[in-house]
PAKOLDREN-358453 format. One record per atom (N, C-alpha, C, CB): residue number from 0; atom name; y negated, z, x. Coordinates in pm, whole numbers, plus 32768, in hexadecimal, padded with zeros to 4 digits. Each point is the difference from the previous one (the first is absolute). Glycine has a CB too. Layout:
BEGIN
resi	name	v	w	u
NUM	CA	Y	Z	X $
...
***
This chain:
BEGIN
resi	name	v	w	u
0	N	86C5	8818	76F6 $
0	CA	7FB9	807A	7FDF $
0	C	7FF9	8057	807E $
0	CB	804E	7FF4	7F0D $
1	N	7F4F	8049	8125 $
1	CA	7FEC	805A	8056 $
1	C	8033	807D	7FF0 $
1	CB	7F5E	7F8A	8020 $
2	N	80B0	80B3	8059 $
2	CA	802B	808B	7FFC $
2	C	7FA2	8029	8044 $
2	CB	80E2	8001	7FEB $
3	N	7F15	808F	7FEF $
3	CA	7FDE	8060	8046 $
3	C	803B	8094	804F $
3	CB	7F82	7F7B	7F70 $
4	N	8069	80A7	810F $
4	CA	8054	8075	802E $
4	C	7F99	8064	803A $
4	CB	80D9	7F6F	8037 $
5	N	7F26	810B	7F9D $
5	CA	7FD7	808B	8031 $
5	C	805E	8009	806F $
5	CB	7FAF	8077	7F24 $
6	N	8013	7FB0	8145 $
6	CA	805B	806B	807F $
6	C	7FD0	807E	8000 $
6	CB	8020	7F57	80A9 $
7	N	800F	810F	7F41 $
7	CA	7F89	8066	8042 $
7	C	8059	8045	806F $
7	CB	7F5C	803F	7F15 $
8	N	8045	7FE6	811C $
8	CA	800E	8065	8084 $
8	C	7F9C	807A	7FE8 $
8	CB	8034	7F33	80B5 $
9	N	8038	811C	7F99 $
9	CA	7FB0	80A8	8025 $
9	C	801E	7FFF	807E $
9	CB	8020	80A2	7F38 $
10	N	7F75	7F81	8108 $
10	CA	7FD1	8015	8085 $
10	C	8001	8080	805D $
10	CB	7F8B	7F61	7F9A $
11	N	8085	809E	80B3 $
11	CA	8002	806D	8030 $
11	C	7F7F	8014	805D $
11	CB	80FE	7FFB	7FDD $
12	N	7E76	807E	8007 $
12	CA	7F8C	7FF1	8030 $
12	C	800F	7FD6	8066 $
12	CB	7FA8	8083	7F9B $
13	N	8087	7FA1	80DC $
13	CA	8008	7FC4	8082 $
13	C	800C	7F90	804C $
13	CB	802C	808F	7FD4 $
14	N	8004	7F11	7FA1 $
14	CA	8034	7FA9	8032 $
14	C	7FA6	7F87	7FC7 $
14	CB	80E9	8080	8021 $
15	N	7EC3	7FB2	7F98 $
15	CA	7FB4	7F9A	7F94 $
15	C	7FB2	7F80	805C $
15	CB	7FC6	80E5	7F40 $
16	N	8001	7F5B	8122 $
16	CA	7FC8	7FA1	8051 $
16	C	805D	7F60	8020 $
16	CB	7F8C	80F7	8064 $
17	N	80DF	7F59	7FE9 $
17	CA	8059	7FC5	8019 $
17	C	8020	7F75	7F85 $
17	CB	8040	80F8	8090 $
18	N	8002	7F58	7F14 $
18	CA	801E	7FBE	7F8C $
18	C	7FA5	7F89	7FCF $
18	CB	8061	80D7	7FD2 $
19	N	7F1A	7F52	8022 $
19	CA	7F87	7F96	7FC8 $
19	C	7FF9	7F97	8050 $
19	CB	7F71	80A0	7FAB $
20	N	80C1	7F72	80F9 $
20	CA	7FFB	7FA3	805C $
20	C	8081	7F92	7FF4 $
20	CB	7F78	80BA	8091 $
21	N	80DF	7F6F	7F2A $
21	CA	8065	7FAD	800A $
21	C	7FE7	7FE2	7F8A $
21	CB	809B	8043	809D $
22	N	7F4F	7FC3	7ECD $
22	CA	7FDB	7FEA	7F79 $
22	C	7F85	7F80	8037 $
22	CB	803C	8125	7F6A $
23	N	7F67	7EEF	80F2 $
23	CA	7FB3	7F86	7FE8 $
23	C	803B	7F91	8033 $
23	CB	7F45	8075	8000 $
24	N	811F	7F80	8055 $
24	CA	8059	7F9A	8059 $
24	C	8045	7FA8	7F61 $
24	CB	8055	80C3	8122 $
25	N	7FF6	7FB5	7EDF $
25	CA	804B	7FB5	7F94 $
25	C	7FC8	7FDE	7F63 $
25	CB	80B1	8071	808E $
26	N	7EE3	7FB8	7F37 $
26	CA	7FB2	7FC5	7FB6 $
26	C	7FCF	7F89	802C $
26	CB	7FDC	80BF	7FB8 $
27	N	7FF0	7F24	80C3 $
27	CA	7FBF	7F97	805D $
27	C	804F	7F73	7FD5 $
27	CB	7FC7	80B7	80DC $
28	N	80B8	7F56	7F79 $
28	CA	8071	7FA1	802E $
28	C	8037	7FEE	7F9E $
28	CB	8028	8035	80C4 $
29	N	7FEB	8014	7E8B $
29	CA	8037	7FD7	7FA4 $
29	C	7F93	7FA0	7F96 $
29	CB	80AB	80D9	8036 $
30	N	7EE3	7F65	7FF9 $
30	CA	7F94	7FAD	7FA7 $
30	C	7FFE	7F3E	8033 $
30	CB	7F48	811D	7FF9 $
31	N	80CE	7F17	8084 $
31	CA	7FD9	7F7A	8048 $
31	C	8065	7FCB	8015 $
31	CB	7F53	8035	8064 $
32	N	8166	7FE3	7F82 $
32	CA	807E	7FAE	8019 $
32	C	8039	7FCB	7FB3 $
32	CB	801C	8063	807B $
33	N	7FF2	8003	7F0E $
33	CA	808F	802A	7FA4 $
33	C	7FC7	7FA3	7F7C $
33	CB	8057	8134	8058 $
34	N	7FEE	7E69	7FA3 $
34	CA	8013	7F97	7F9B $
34	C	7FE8	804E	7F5B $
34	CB	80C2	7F6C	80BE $
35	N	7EF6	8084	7F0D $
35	CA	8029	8037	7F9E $
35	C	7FA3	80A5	7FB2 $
35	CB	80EB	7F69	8085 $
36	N	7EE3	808D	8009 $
36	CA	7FB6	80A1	8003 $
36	C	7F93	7FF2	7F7E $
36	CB	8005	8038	8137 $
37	N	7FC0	7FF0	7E5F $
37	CA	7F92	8003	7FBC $
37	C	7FB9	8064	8033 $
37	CB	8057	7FA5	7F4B $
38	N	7FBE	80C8	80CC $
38	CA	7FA4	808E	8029 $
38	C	8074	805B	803F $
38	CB	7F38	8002	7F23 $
39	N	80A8	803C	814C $
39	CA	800B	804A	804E $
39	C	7FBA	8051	802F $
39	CB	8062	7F8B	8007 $
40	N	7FA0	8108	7FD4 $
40	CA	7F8A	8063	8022 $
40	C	7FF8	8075	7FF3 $
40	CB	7FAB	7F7A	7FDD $
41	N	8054	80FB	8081 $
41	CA	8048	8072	801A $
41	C	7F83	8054	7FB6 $
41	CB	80AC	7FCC	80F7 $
42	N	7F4D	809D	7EBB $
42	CA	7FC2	803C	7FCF $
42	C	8004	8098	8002 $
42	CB	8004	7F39	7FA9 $
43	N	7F9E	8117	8065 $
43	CA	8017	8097	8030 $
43	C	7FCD	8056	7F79 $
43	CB	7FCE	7FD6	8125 $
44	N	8093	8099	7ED7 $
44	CA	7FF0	8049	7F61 $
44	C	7F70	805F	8008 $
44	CB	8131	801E	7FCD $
45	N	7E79	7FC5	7FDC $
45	CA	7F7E	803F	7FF1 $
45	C	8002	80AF	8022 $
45	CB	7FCE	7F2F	7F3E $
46	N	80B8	80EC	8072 $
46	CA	8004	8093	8023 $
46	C	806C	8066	8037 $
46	CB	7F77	7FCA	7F65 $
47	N	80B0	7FB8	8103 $
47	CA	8080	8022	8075 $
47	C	7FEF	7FBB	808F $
47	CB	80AE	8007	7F35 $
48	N	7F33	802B	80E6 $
48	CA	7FE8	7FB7	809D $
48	C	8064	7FB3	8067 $
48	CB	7F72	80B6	7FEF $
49	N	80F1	7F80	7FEE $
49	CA	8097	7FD2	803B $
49	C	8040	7FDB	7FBD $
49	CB	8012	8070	8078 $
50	N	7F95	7F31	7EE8 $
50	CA	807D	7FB5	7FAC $
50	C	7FC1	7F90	8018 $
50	CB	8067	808F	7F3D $
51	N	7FD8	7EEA	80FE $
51	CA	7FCF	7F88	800E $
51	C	807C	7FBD	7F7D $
51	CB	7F88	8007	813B $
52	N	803D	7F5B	7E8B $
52	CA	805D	7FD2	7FB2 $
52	C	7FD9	7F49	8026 $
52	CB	8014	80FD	7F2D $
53	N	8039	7EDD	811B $
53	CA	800E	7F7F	7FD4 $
53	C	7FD9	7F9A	7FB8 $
53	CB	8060	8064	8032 $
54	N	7F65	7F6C	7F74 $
54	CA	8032	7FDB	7F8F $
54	C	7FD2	7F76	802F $
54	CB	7FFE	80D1	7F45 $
55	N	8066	7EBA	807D $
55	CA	8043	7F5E	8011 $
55	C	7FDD	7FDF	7F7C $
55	CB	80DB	8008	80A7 $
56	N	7F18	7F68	7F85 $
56	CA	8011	7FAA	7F93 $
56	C	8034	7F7E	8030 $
56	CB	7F50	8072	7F85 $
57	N	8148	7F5B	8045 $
57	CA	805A	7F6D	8029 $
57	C	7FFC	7F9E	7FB0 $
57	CB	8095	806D	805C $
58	N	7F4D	7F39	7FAC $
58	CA	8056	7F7A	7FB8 $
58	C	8053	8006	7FBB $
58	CB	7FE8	7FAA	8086 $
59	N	8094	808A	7FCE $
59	CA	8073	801C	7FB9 $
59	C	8061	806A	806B $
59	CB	7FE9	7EFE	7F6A $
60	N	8092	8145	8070 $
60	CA	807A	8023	8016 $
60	C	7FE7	7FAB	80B9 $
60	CB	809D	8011	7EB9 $
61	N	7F90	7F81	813F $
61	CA	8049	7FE8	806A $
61	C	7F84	7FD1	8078 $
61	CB	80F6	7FBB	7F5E $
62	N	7E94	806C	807A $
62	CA	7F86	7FEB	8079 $
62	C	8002	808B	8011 $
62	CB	7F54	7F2D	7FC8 $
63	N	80D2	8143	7FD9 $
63	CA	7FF4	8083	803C $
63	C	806B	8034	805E $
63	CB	7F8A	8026	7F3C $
64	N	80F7	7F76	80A6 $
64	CA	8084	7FFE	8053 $
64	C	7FD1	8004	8064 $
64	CB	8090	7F96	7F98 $
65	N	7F12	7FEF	807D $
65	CA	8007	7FC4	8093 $
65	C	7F9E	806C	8051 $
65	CB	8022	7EDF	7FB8 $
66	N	7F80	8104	8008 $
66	CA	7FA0	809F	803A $
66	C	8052	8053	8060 $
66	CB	7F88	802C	7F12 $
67	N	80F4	8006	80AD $
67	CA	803F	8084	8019 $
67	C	8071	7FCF	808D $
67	CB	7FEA	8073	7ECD $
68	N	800E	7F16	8133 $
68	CA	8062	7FAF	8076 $
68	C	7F85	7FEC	8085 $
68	CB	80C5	7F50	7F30 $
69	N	7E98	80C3	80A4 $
69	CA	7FED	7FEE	806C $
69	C	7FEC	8032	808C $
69	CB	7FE6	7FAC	7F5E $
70	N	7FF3	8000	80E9 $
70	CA	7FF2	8053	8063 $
70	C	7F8F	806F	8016 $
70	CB	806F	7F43	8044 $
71	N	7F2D	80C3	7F75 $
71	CA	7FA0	806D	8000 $
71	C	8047	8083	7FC0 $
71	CB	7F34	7F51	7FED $
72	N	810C	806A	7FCC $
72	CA	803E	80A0	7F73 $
72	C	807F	801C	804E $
72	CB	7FC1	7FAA	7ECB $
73	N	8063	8008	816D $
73	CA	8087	8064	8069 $
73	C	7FF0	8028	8069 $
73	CB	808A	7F9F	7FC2 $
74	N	7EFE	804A	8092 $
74	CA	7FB4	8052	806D $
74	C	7FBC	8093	7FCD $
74	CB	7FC8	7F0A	806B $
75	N	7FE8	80B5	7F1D $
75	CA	7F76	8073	7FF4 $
75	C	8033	807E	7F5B $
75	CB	7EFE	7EF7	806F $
76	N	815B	80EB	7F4D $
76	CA	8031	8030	7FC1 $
76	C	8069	8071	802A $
76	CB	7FB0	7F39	7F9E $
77	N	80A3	80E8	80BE $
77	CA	803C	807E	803C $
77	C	7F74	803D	8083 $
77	CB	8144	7F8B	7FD6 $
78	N	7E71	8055	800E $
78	CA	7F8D	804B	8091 $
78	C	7FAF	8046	7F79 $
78	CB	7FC6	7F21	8116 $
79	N	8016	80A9	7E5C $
79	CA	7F9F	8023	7FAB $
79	C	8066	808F	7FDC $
79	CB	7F6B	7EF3	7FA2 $
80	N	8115	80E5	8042 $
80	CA	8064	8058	7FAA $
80	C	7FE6	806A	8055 $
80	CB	80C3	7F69	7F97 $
81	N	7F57	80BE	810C $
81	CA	7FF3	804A	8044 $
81	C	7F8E	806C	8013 $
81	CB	8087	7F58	8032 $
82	N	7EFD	8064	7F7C $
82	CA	7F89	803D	7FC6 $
82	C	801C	8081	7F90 $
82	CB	7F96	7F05	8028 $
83	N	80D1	80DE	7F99 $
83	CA	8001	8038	7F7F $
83	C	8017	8097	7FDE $
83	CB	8045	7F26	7FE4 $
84	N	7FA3	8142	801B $
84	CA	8020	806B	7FC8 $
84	C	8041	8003	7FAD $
84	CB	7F7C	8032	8038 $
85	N	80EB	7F8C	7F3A $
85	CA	8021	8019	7F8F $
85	C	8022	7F76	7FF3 $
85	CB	7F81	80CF	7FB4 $
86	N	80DE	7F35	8021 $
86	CA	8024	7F61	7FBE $
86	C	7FBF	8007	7F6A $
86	CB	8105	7FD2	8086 $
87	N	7ED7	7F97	7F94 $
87	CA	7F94	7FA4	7FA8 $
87	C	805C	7FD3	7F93 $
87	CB	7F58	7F9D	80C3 $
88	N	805B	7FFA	7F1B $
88	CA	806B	7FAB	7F74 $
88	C	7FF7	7F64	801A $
88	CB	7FBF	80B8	7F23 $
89	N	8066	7EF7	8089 $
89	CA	7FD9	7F90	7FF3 $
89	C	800D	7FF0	7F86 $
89	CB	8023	7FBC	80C0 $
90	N	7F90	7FFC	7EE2 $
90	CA	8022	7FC4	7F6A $
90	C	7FD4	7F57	8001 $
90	CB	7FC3	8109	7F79 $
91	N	8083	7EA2	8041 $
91	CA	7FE7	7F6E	7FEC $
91	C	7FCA	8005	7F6D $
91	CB	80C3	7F95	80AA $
92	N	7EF3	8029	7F3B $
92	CA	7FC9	7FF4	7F7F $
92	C	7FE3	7F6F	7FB9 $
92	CB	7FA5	80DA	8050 $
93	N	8070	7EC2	7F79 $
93	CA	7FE0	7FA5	7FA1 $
93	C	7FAE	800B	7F91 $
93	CB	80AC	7FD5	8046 $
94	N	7F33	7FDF	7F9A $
94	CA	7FA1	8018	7F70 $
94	C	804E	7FFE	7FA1 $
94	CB	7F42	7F9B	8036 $
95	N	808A	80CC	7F45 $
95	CA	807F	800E	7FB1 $
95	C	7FC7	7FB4	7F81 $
95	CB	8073	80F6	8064 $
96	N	7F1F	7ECF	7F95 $
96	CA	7FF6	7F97	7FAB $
96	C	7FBE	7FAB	8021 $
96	CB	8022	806A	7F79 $
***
């Protein structure tokens, strides 16, 4: 059964540029590496400009493990965080029927 995970981020205006530039790297390199990936794709809130959200779709649990071991997400994941104005969230989600 697949999962699904929301990230969101809040941005800080200044930095948004920045941020979108490293969001397309690592959307890029996860679409095209990470075993397991179904959808990967950063999405921006219609009526917030500095709320970007993530949102994934895995195989399973342990292809999203690996994701998080790689080398794109342990390079480009503390440079995105550094973007942030406000800490974000994360939620995992399954289908509940």
């Amino acid at each position: 059964m697949s999962i699904k995970v929301v990230a969101n981020d809040y941005i800080a205006a200044d930095k948004v540029e920045t941020y979108l530039a490293l969001a397309k790297q690592i959307v890029a390199k996860t679409n095209a590496n990470d075993k397991g990936c179904i959808s990967y794709q950063l999405y921006s809130d219609i009526n917030d400009p500095v709320h970007f959200a993530m949102i994934e779709e895995w195989e399973d649990q342990e292809s999203l493990d690996a994701h998080m071991k790689s080398p794109h997400f342990v390079e480009l994941i503390p440079q995105l965080g550094a973007c942030s104005a406000k800490e974000g969230g994360i939620a995992i989600y399954k289908k509940a029927f």
